[in-house]
C-alpha positions as CSV (number, residue, x, y, z in Angstrom):
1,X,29.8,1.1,1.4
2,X,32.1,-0.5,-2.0
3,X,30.3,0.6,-4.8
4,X,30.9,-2.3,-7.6
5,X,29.5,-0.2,-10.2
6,X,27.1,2.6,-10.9
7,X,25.7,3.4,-14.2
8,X,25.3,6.8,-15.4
9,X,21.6,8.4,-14.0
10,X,20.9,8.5,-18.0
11,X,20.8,4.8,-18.2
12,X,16.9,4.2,-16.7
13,X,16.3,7.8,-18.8
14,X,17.4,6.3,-22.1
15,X,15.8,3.5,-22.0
16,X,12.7,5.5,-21.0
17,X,13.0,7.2,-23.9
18,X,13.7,4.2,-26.8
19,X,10.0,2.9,-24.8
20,X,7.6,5.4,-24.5
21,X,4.3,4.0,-24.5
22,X,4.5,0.5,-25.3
23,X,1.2,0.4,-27.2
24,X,-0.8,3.1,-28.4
25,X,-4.1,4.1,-26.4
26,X,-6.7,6.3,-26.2
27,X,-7.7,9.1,-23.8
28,X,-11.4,9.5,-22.9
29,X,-11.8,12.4,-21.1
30,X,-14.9,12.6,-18.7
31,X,-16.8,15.5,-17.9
32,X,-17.0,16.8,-14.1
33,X,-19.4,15.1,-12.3
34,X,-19.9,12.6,-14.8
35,X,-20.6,8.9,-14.1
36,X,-18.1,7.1,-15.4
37,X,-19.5,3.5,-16.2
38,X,-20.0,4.8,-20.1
39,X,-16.3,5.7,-20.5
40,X,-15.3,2.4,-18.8
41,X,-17.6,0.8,-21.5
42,X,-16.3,2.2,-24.6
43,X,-12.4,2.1,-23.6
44,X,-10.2,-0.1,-24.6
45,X,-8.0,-2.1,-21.8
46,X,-5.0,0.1,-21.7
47,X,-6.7,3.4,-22.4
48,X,-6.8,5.9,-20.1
49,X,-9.5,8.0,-18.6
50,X,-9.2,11.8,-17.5
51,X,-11.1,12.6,-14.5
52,X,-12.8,16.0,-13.4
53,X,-12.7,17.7,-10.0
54,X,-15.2,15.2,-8.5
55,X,-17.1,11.8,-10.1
56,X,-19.3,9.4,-8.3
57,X,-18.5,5.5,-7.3
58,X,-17.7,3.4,-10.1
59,X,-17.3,-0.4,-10.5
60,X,-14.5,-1.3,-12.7
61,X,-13.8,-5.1,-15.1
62,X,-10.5,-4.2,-17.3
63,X,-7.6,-3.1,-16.9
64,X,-7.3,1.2,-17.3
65,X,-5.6,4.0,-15.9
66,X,-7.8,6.4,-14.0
67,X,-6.3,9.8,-13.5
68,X,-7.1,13.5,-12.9
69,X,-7.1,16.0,-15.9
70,X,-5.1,18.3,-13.6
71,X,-5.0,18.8,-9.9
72,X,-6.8,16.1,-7.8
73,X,-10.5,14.2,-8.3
74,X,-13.0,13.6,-5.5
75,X,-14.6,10.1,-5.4
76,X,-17.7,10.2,-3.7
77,X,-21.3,8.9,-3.0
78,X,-23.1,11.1,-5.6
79,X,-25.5,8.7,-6.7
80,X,-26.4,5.1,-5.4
81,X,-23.2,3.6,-6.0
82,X,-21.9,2.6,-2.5
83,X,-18.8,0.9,-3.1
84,X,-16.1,1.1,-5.4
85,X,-15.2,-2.7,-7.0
86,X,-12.3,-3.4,-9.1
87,X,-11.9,-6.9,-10.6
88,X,-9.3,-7.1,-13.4
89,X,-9.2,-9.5,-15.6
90,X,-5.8,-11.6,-16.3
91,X,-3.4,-9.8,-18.3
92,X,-4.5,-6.8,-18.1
93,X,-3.6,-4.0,-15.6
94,X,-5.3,-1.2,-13.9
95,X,-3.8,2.1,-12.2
96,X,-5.4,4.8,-10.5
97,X,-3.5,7.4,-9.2
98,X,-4.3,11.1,-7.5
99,X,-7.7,9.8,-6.8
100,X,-9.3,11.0,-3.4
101,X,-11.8,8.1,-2.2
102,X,-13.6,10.3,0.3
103,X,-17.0,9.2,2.6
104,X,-17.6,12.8,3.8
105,X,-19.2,14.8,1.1
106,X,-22.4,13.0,1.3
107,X,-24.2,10.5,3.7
108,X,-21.3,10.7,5.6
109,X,-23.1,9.6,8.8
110,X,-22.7,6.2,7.5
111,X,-19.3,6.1,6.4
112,X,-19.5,4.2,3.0
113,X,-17.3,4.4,0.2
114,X,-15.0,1.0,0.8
115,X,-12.3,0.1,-2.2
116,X,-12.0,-3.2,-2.6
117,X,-9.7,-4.7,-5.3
118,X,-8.3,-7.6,-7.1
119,X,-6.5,-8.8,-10.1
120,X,-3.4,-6.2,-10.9
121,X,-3.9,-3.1,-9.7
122,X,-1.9,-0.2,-8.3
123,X,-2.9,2.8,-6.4
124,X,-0.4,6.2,-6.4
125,X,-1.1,8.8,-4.2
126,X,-4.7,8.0,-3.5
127,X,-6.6,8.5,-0.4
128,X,-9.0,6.1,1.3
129,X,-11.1,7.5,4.0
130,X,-14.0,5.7,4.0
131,X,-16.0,2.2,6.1
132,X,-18.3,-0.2,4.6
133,X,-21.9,-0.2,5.7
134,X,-21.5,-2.6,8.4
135,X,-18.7,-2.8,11.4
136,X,-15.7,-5.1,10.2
137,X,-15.0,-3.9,7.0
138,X,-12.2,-1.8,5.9
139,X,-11.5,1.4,4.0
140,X,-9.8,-0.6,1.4
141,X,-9.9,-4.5,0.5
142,X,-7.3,-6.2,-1.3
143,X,-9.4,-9.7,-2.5
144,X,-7.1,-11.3,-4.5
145,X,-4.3,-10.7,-7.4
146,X,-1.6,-8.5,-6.7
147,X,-2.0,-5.1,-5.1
148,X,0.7,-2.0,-5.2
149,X,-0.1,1.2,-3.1
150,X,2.2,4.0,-3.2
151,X,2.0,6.9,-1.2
152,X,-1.4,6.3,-0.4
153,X,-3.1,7.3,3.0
154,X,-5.6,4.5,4.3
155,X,-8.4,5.6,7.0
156,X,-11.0,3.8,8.2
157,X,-13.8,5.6,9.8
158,X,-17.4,4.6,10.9
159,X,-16.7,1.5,12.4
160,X,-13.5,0.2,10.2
161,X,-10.2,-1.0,10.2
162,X,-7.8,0.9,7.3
163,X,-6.6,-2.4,5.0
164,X,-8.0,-6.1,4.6
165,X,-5.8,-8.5,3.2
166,X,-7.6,-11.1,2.5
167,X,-6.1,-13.7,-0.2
168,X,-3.3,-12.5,-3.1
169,X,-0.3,-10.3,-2.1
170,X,-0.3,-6.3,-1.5
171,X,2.7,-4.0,-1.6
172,X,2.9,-0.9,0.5
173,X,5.4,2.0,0.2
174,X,5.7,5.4,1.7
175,X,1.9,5.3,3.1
176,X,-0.9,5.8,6.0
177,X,-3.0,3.5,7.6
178,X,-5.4,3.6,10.5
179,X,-8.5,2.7,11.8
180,X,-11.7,3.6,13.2
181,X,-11.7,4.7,17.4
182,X,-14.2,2.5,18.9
183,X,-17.4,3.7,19.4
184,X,-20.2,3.3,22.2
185,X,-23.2,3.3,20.8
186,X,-26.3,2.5,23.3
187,X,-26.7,-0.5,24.0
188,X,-24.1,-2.1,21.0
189,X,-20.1,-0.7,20.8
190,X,-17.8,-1.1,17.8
191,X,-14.2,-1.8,18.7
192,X,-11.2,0.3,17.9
193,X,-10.0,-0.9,13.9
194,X,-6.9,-2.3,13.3
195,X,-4.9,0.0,10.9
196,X,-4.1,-3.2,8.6
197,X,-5.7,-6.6,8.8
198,X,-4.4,-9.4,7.0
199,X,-6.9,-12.4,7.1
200,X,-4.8,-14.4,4.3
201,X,-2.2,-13.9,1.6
202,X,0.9,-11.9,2.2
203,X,1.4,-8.3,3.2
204,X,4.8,-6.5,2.7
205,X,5.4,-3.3,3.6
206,X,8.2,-0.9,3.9
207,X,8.8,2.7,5.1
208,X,4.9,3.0,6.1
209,X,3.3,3.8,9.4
210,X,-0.1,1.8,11.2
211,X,-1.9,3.5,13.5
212,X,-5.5,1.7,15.5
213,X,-8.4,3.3,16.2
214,X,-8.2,4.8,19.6
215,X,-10.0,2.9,22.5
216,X,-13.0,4.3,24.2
217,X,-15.1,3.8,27.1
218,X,-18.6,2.1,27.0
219,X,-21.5,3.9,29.3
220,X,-20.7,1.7,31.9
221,X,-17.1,2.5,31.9
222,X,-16.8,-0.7,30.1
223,X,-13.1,-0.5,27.8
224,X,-13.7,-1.1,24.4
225,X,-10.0,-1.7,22.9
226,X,-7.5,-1.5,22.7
227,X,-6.5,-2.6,19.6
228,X,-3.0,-3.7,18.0
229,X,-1.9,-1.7,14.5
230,X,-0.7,-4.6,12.6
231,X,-3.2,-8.2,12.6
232,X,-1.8,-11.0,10.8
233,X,-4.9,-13.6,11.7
234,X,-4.0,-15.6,8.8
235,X,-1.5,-15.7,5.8
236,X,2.2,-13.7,6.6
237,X,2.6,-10.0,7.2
238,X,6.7,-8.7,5.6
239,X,7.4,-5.0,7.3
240,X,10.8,-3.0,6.8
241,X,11.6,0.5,8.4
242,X,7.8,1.0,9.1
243,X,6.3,2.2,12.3
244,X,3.7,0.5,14.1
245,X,1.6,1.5,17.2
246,X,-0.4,-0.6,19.6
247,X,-3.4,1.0,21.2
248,X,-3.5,2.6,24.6
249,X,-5.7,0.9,27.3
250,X,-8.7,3.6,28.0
251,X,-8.3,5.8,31.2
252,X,-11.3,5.1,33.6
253,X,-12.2,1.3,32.9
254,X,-14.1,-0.3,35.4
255,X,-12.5,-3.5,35.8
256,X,-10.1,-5.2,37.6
257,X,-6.7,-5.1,36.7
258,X,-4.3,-5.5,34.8
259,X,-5.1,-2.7,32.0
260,X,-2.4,-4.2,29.6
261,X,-1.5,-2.0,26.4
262,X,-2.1,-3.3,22.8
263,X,0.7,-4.7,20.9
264,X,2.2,-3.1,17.7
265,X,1.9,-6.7,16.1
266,X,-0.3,-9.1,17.0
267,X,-0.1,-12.7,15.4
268,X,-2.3,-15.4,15.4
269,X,-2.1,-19.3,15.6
270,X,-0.9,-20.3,12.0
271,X,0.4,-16.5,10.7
272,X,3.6,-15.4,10.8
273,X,5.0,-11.9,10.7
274,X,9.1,-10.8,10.4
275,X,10.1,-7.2,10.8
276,X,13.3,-5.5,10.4
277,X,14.3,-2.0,11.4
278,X,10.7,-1.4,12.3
279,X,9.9,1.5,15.5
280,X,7.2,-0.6,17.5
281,X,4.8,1.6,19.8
282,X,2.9,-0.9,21.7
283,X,0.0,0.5,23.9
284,X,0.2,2.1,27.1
285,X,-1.0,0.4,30.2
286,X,-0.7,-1.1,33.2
287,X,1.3,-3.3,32.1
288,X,2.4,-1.7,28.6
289,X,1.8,-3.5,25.8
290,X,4.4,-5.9,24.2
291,X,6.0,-5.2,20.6
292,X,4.8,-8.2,19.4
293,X,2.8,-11.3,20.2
294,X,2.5,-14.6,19.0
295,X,5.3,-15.8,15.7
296,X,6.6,-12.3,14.6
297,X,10.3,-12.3,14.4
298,X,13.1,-10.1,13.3
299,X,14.5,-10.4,10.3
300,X,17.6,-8.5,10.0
301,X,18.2,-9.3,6.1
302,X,15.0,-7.7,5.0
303,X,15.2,-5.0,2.3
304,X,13.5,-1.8,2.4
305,X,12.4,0.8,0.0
306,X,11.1,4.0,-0.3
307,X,11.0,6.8,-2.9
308,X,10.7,10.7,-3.6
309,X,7.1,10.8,-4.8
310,X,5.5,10.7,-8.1
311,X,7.3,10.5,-11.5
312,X,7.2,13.8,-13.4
313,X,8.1,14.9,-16.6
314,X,11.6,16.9,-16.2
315,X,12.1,16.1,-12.7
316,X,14.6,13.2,-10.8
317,X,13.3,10.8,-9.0
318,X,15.2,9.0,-6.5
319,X,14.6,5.6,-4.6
320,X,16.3,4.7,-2.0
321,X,17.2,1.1,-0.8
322,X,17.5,0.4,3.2
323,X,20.0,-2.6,3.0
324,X,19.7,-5.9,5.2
325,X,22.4,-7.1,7.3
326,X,23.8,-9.7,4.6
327,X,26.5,-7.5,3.7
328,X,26.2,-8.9,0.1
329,X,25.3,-7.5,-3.4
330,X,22.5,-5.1,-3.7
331,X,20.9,-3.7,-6.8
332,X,17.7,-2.1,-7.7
333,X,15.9,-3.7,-10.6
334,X,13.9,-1.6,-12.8
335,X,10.9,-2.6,-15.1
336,X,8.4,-0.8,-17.2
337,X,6.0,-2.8,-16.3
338,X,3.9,-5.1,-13.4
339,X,4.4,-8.9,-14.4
340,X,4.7,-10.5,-10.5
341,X,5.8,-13.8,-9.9
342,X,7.2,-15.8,-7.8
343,X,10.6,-16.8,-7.8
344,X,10.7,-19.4,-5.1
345,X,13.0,-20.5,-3.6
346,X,15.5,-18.2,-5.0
347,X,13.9,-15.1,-3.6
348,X,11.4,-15.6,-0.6
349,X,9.7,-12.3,-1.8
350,X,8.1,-11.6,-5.1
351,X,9.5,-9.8,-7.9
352,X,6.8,-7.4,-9.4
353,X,8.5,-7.9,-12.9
354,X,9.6,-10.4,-15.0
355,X,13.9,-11.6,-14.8
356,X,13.9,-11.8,-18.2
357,X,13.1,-8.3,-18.9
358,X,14.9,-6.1,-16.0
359,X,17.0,-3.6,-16.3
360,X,19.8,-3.8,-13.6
361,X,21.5,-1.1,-12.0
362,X,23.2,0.6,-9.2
363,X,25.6,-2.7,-8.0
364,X,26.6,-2.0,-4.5
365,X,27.9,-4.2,-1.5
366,X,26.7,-2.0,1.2
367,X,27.1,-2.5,5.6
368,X,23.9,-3.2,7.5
369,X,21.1,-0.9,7.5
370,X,23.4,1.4,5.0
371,X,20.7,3.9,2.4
372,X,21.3,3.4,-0.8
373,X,20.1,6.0,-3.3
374,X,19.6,5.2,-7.0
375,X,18.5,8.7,-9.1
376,X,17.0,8.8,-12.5
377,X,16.6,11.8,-14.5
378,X,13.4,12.0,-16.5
379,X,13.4,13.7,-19.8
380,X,11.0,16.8,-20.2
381,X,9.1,14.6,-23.3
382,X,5.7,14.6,-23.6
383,X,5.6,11.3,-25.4
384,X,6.7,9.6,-22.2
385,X,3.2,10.8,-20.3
386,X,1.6,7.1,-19.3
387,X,5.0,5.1,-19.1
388,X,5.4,2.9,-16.2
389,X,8.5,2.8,-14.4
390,X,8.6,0.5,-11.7
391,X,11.4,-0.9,-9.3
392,X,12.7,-3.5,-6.5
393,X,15.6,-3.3,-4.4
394,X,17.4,-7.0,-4.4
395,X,20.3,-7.9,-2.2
396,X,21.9,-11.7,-1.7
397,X,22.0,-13.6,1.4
398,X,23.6,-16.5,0.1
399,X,22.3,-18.7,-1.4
400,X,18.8,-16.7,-1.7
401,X,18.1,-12.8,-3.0
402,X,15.8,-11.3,-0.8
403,X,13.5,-8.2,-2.5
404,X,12.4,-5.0,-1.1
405,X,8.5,-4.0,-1.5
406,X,7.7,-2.1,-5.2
407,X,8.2,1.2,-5.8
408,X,7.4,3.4,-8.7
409,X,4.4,4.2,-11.3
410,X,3.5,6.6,-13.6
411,X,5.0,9.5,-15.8
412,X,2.9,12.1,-15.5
């Protein structure tokens, strides 16, 4: 790898520092166990609320950060709240981060506790394990807007796949997903969930694994499954160094051959899927599933990202770019905050921040496949609690710039 040039690690720091908050908010801080529609009410979009150990369902309309005091907070079914909906407006922003979206502290035997989302929103080391009410749903939604999740674990359970796409575009880095197992149940069965589902808009995805639900047998030995990880029905699915596993065809099955294996990525009629660098499990059978069926093709030149964690006060935080096979220019860009948009048909990817206001840095011209690691100090400064810092990986392929998935968040 020629490295063209590298800026000193207290570039992104001083910058951080000249920024702080870009406007000044409020902190509501909400009592344990507290609903928290009041405190949504009376804040201010960009304020931030301060969560206890565990809080009930909440709907949220504007654009807030929703965080723990300390530690982690439980979001459960403590009332009759049985979904969590989050529609942001345009312009605004919302983030929720250390949040635990869990369906097993109450009423568990009917799963509940579904996420769905839309406008601009980004999720940071959340955890979804939850269904809807009904079979088909998912654990988590993305409806429309743009979506971020960043070292987030996704499980459906009670008769659920782990991520809908449905419209928009969603960005995963570093996370989980899987679905429900199928499930016999008398006289109905519920089919193994797909660990992501994209039914429209554009999925990208990098350094993330997708596990289905495991496939069962029905009374009569009937196989229910198995299911593929990855479902691109509609829209386009974008995945880079991620693993993806098909479903194994159940032992036992009463029917005639042949017991063929999920795929890892299954496309349909009028999707498309590309993948580069990916590990692709397909089922086990007889015969084993394929890799991939239906329009999913490699794409060597892809970009991937992924990152040491969270952002903390007096830490460094390093992300790392996976480089595609161009053997052109790569550089991370960094903003401090989410503006997506669509550059088109410069750069086939989005970039989740504006050109005009990125901060360029780490210039390399790496070989194929080659990590590339870009560190950033962060200053021990309390003033810098609630700054964004958020960043892509870009590289040329003449005469486009293809982008990585976002990575990056809070200061906390």
């Amino acid at each position: 790898m020629r490295q063209i040039q590298r800026p000193r690690l207290s570039a992104c720091c001083l910058v951080l520092s000249a920024v702080g908050p870009l406007v000044a908010q409020a902190t509501w801080v909400v009592p344990n166990g507290a609903d928290l529609a009041p405190y949504i009410a009376q804040a201010a979009p960009g304020d931030t609320l301060l969560l206890g150990a565990i809080h009930p369902l909440f709907s949220l309309q504007k654009g807030l950060t929703i965080r723990p005091a300390s530690g982690r907070t439980t979001i459960t079914l403590l009332g009759f709240n049985f979904a969590c909906q989050i529609q942001v407006p345009a312009g605004q922003q919302a983030h929720l981060m250390e949040l635990d979206f869990d369906s097993t502290s109450y009423w568990a035997w009917n799963g509940m506790n579904p996420v769905t989302a839309a406008g601009l929103v980004g999720f940071e080391d959340c955890t979804f394990r939850a269904s809807p009410s009904s079979s088909g749903g998912a654990a988590v939604t993305v409806a429309s807007g743009a979506v971020t999740f960043r070292g987030c674990s996704i499980e459906g359970v009670q008769r659920s796949h782990g991520l809908i796409v449905q419209s928009g575009v969603c960005s995963l880095v570093d996370c989980t997903l899987s679905g429900s197992p199928g499930l016999p149940a008398g006289f109905t069965y519920h089919s193994p969930g797909y660990a992501a589902w994209v039914s429209g808009g554009v999925l990208y995805a990098s350094h993330s694994t997708f596990t289905p639900g495991a496939s069962a047998l029905t009374s009569a030995s009937t196989p229910i499954g198995p299911a593929p990880g990855l479902l691109v029905f509609a829209g386009r699915a974008v995945v880079a160094n991620c693993t993806i596993r098909g479903g194994n065809y159940p032992l036992g099955a009463a029917v005639m051959p042949p017991y063929t294996g999920a795929s890892a990525i299954d496309v349909r009629s009028g999707a498309s899927a590309s993948h580069a660098r990916c590990t692709l499990l397909p089922g086990s059978g007889n015969p084993a599933g394929a890799p991939t069926i239906g329009n999913a093709v490699v794409d060597a030149n892809l970009v991937g990202i992924t990152s040491s964690g969270g952002l903390r006060l007096g830490t460094s935080w390093t992300v790392t770019a996976t480089a595609g096979a161009s053997g052109q220019l790569l550089g991370f860009a960094v903003w401090f905050d989410l503006a997506p948009t669509s550059l088109v048909p410069l750069v086939p990817e989005p970039a989740w921040g504006s050109p005009a206001s990125a901060l360029l840095v780490n210039l390399t011209v790496p070989g194929a496949s080659v990590a590339v690691p870009y560190t950033v100090a962060i200053p021990n400064t309390s003033a810098l609690v609630g700054t964004f810092l958020w960043t892509q990986a870009f590289q040329l392929e003449l005469p486009r710039l293809r982008a990585s998935a976002v990575a990056g968040g809070m200061l906390r």
